[in-house]
C-alpha positions as CSV (number, residue, x, y, z in Angstrom):
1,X,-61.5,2.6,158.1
2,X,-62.0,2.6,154.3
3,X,-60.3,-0.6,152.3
4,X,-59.7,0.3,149.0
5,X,-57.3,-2.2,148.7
6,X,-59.9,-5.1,149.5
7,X,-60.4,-6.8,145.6
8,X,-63.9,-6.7,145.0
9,X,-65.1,-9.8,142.6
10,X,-67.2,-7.9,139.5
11,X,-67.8,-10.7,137.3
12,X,-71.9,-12.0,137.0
13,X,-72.7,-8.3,137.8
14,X,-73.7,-6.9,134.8
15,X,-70.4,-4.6,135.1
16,X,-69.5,-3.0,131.3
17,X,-66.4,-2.9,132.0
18,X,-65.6,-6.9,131.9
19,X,-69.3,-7.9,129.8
20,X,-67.7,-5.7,126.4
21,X,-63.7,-7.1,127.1
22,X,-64.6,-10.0,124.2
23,X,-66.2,-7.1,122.0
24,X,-63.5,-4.3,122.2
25,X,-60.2,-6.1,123.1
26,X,-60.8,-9.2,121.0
27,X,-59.5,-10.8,124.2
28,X,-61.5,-11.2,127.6
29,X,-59.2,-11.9,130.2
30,X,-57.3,-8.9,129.9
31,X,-57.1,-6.7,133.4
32,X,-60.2,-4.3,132.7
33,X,-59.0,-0.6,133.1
34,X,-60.8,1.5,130.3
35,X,-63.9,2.9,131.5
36,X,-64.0,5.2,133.9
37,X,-65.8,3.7,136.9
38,X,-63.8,3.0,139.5
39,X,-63.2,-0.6,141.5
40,X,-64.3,0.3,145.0
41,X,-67.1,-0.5,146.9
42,X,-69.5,2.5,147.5
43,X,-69.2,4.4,151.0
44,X,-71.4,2.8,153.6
45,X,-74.3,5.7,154.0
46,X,-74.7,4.8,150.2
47,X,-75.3,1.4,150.7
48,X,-77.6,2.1,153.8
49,X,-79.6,4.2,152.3
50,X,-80.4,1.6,149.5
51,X,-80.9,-1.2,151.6
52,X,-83.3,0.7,154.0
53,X,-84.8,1.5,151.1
54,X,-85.2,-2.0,149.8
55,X,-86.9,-3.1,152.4
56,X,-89.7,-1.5,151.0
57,X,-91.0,-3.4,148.0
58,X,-92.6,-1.4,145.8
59,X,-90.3,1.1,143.1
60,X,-93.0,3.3,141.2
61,X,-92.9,6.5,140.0
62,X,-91.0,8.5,142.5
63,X,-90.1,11.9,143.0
64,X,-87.2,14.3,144.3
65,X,-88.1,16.1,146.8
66,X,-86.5,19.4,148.2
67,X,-83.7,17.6,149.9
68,X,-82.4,16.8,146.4
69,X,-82.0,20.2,145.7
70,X,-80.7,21.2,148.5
71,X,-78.3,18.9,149.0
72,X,-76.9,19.9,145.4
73,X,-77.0,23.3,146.7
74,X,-74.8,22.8,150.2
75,X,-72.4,20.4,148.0
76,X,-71.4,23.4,145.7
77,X,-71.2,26.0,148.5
78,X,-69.3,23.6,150.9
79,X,-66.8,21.7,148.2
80,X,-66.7,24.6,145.4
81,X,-67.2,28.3,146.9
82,X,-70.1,28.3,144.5
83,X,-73.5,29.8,145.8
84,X,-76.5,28.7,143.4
85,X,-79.7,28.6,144.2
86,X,-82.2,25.4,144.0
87,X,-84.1,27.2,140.7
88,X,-81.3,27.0,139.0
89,X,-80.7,23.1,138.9
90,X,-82.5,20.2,136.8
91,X,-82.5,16.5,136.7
92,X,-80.9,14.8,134.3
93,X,-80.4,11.2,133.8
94,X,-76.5,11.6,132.7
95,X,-74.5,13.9,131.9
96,X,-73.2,12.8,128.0
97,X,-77.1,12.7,127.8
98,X,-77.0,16.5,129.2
99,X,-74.5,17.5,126.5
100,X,-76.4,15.9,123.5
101,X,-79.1,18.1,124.4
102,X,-77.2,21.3,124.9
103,X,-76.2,20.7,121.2
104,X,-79.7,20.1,119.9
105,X,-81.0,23.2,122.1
106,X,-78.7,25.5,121.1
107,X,-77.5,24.9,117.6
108,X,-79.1,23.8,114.2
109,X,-77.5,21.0,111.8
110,X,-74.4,22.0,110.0
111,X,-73.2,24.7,113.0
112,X,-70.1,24.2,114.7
113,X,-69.6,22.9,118.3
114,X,-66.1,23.5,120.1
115,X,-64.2,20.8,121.7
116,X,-60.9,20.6,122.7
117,X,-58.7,17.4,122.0
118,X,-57.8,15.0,122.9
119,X,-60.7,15.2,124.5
120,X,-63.3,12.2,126.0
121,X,-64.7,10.3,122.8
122,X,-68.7,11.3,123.7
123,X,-67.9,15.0,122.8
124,X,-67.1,14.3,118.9
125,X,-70.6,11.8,118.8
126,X,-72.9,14.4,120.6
127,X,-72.0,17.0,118.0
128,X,-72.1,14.1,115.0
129,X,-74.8,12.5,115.9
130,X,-77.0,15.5,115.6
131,X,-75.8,16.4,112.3
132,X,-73.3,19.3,113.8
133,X,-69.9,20.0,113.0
134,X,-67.0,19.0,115.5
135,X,-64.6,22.1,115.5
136,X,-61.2,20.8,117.0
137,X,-59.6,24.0,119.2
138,X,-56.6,21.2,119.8
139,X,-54.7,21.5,123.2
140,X,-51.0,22.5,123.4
141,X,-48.2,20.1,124.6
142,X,-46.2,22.4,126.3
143,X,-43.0,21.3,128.7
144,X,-45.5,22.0,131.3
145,X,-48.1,20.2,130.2
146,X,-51.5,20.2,128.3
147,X,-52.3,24.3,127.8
148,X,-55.3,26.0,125.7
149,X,-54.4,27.7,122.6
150,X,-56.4,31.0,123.1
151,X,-55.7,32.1,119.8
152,X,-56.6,29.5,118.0
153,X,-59.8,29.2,120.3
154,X,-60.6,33.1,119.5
155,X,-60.3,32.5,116.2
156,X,-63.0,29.4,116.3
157,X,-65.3,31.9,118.5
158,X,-65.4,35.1,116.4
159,X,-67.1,32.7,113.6
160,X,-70.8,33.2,113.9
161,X,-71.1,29.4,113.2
162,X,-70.0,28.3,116.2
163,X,-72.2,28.8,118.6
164,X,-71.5,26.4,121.8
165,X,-68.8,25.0,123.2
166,X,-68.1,22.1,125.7
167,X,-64.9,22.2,127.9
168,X,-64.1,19.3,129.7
169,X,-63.2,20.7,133.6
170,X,-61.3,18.8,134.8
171,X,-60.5,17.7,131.6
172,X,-60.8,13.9,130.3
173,X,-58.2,12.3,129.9
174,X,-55.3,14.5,130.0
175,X,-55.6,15.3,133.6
176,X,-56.1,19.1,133.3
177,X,-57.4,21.2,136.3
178,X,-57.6,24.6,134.6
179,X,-56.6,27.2,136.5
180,X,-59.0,30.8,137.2
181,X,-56.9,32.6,134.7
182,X,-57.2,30.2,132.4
183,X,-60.8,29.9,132.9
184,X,-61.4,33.4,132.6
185,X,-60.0,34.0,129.8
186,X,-61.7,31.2,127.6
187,X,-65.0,32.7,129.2
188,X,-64.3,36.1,128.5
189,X,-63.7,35.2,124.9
190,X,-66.8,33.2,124.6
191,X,-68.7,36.6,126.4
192,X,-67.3,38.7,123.5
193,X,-68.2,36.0,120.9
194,X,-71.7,35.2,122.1
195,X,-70.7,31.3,122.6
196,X,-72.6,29.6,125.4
197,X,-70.5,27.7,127.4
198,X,-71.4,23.8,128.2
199,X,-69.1,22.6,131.1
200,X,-68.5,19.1,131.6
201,X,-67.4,19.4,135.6
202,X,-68.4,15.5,136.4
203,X,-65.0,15.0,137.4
204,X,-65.4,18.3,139.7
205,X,-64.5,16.5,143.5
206,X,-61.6,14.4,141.9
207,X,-59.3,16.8,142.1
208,X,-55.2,15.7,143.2
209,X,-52.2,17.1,144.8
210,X,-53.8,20.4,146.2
211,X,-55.4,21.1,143.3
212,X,-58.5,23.6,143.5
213,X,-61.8,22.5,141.5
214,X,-63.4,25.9,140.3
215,X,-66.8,26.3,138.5
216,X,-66.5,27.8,135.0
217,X,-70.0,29.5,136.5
218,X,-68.6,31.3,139.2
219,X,-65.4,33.2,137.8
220,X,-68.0,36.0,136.7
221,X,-71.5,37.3,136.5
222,X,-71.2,37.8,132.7
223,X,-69.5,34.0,132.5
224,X,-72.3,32.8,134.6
225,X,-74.9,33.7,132.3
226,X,-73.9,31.7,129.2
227,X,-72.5,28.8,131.0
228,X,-74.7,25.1,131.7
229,X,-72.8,23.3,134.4
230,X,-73.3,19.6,133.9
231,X,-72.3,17.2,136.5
232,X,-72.7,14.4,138.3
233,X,-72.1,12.4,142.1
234,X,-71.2,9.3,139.7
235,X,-67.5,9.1,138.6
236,X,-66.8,10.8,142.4
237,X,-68.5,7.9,144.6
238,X,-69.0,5.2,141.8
239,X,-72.9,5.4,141.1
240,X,-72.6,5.4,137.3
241,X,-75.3,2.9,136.9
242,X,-78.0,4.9,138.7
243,X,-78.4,7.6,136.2
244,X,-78.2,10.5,138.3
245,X,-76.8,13.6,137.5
246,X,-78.2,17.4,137.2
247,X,-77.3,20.4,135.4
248,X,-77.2,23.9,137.0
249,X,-77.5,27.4,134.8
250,X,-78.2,31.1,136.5
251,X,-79.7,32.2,133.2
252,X,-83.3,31.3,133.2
253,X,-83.3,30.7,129.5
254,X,-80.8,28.4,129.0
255,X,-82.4,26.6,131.3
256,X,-85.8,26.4,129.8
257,X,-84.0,25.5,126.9
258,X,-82.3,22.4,128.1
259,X,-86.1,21.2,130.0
260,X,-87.6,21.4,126.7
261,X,-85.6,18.6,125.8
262,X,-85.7,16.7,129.0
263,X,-89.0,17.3,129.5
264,X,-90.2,16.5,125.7
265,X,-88.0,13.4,125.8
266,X,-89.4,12.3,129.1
267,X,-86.3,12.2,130.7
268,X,-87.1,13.9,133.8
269,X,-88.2,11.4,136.1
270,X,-84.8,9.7,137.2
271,X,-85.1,6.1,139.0
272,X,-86.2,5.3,142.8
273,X,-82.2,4.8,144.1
274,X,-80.7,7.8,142.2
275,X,-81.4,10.7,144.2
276,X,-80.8,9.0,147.4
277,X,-77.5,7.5,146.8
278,X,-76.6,11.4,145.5
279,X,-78.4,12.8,149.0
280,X,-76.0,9.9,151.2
281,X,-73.0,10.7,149.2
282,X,-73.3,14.8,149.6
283,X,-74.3,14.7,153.1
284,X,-72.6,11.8,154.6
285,X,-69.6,10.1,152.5
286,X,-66.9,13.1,152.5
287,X,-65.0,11.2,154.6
288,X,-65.2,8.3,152.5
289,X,-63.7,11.0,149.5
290,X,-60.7,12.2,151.4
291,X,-59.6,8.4,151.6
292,X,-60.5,8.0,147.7
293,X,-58.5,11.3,147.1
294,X,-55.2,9.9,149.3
295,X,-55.5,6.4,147.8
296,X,-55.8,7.6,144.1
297,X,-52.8,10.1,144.8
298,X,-50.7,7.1,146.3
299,X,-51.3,5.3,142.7
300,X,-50.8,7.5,140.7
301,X,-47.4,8.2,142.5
302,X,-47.0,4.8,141.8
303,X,-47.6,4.6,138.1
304,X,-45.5,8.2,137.5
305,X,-42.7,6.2,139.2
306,X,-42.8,2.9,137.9
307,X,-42.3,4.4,134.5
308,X,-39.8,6.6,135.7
309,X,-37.8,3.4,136.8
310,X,-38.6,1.1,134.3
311,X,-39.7,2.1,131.3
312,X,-38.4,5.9,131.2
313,X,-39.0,6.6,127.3
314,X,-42.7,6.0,127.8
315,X,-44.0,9.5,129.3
316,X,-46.7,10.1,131.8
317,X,-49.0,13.3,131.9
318,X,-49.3,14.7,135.2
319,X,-52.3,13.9,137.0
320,X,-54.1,17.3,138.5
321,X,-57.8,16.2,138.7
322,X,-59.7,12.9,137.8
323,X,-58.5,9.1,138.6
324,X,-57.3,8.8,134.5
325,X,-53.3,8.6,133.4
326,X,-52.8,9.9,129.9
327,X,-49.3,7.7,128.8
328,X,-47.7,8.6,125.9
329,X,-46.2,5.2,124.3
330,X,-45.3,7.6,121.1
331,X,-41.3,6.8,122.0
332,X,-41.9,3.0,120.9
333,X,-43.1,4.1,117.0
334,X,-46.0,2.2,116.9
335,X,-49.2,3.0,114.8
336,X,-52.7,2.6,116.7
337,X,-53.2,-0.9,115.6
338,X,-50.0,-1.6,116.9
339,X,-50.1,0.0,119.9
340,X,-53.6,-1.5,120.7
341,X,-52.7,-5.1,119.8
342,X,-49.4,-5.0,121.8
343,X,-51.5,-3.9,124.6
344,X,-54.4,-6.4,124.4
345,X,-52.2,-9.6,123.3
346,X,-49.0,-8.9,125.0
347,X,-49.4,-7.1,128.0
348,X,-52.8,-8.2,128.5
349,X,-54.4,-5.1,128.8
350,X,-57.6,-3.2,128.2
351,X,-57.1,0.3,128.3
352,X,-58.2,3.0,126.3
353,X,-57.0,4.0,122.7
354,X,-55.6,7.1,122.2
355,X,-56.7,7.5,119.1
356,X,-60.7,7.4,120.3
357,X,-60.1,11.0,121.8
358,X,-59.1,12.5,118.7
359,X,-56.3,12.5,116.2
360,X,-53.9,14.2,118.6
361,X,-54.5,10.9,120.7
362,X,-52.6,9.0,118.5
363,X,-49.5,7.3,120.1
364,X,-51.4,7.5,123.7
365,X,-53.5,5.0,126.4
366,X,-55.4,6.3,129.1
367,X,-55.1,4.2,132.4
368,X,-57.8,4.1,134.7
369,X,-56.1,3.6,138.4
370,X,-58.9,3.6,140.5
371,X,-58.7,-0.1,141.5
372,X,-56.7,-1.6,144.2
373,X,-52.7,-1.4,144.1
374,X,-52.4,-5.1,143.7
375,X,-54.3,-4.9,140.7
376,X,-52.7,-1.7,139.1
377,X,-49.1,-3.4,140.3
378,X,-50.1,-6.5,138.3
379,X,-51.2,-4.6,134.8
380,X,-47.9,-2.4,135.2
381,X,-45.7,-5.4,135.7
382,X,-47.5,-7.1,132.8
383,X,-46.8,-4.1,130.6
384,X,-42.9,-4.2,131.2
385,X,-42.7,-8.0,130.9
386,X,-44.1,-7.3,127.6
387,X,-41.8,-4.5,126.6
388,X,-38.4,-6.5,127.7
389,X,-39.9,-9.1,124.6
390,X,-40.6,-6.1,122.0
């Protein structure tokens, strides 16, 4: 029904992800997959609901009208267990865009922002850009995978300084779906500490392997009220160039906060096609998703044993939520530029550095594996071709 295998020709589209391979690999025929967007066409009610509305040729100024909102509001009762209502949610063109502003409503130059590396490269510029301080609560490698060091995050949130913080749910790129406790404790800590909570949930319906999505909004009433959800229909049904995304928040001032910003910037008004791709894909793509989720679980299988098999010392985090592999190449004792040039001139590659989500990065490459398998077989075979001449 849905052919994800099908090889869908990208080039003389405008796509980023081969139009910057000359600029960031130094090399532009390597196999393109850094950024997350993913290499399947969109589900059919998306398409439809562009074309019909194509046929009409004028694209003003357009609005959103209650639909949007509602739609928003079904998605996160249906997929997420999450009752909000529609007076809770704004438009926002992105949302990156969402947390740069978070960081401009809520902090002043020289405070401290929270992240939590290695962690998706936008986080550290959002907080740099505006003149704030990154404050690095680094994640734990555990036998068991990526965990949050709550003592070390208490310790970050009891100084007055730091007054926001942005987790990454599911978190970007180590594959991360945090758990209730987990997120209940980090918000309980940021409660006590008075640190509003920014959560970066674009990755929310890409969740793997049974693996439950839950809103770092909904765990508690007290939570609730200093949290911003940010999120986004984009990475889960591919609309990343339609600038669509929307941030929820109970409390009415946080809220206001963030519209002064999108609101004084002018970044309100969103683009004719936005909200109705994001209507087609709430109401009428699921089934589309449930393929996407089977398919992307069938690669990553794939990837987890093909390293297994072939190149055992290299290590492969597991993959909970989002269509990312973090792959630790540490084993082979390569610095960065070592690691990137092997990658780019040897294997043929573009993936992403390690090293661009933070220091404790180093030694890694994030995989993006939501393209067809004939693709993903050809990069992987590439790769160990390229080992056997190391």
């Amino acid at each position: 029904m849905f052919n994800f295998d099908k090889i869908v020709d990208r080039e003389n589209t405008r796509a980023l992800k081969l139009e910057r391979r000359k600029a960031l690999f130094n090399n532009e025929n390597v196999i393109p997959l850094w950024v997350a967007d993913m290499d399947f066409e969109v589900a059919s009610a998306i398409e439809n609901a562009i074309k019909e509305r194509l046929e009409h040729p004028l694209f003003g100024y357009s609005v959103r009208p209650e639909a949007f909102l509602s739609t928003i509001q079904n998605w996160q009762l249906n997929k997420n267990n999450w009752k909000i209502e529609p007076d809770w949610i704004e438009f926002s063109p992105g949302v990156v865009p969402s947390l740069g502003i978070a960081v401009q409503a809520f902090t002043q130059p020289g405070e401290g922002v929270i992240i939590q590396p290695p962690v998706y490269h936008p986080f550290f510029s959002v907080v740099k850009d505006f003149d704030r301080k990154v404050v690095e609560n680094n994640l734990l490698e555990t036998e068991n995978g990526y965990e949050i060091d709550f003592d070390h995050f208490e310790e970050l949130a009891s100084d007055p300084s730091n007054r926001l913080f942005i987790l990454c749910h599911p978190h970007n790129p180590v594959g991360r779906v945090w758990t209730k406790e987990e997120l209940q404790k980090i918000g309980e800590i940021c409660v006590r500490h008075n640190v509003i909570i920014i959560s970066d949930e674009i990755h929310s319906d890409l969740t793997l392997f049974g693996h439950k999505h839950i809103p770092m909004a909904s765990i508690s009433n007290e939570i609730s009220n200093i949290t911003i959800t940010c999120t986004s229909p984009s990475k889960t049904f591919n609309l990343a160039g339609l600038s669509t995304a929307y941030i929820i928040a109970e409390n009415s001032d946080l809220l206001k906060a963030m519209r002064k910003y999108i609101l004084g910037n002018h970044l309100h008004m969103g683009n004719t096609f936005g909200a109705l791709a994001l209507e087609a894909a709430y109401n009428e793509s699921e089934d589309w998703l449930k393929a996407l989720i089977e398919y992307l679980e069938n690669n990553a299988r794939y990837v987890k044993k093909f390293f297994e098999e072939k190149l055992p010392e290299i290590k492969v985090s597991d993959l909970q939520g989002t269509y990312l592999m973090w792959i630790d190449f540490r084993a082979w004792n390569l610095r960065a530029a070592q690691l990137r040039e092997f990658m780019t001139t040897k294997a043929g590659l573009g993936l992403n550095d390690g090293l661009s989500f933070g220091r404790s990065g180093e030694g890694f490459m994030r995989l993006n594996i939501a393209t067809s398998r004939v693709i993903l077989e050809k990069a992987l075979n590439n790769l160990y071709e390229a080992a056997k001449q190391r």
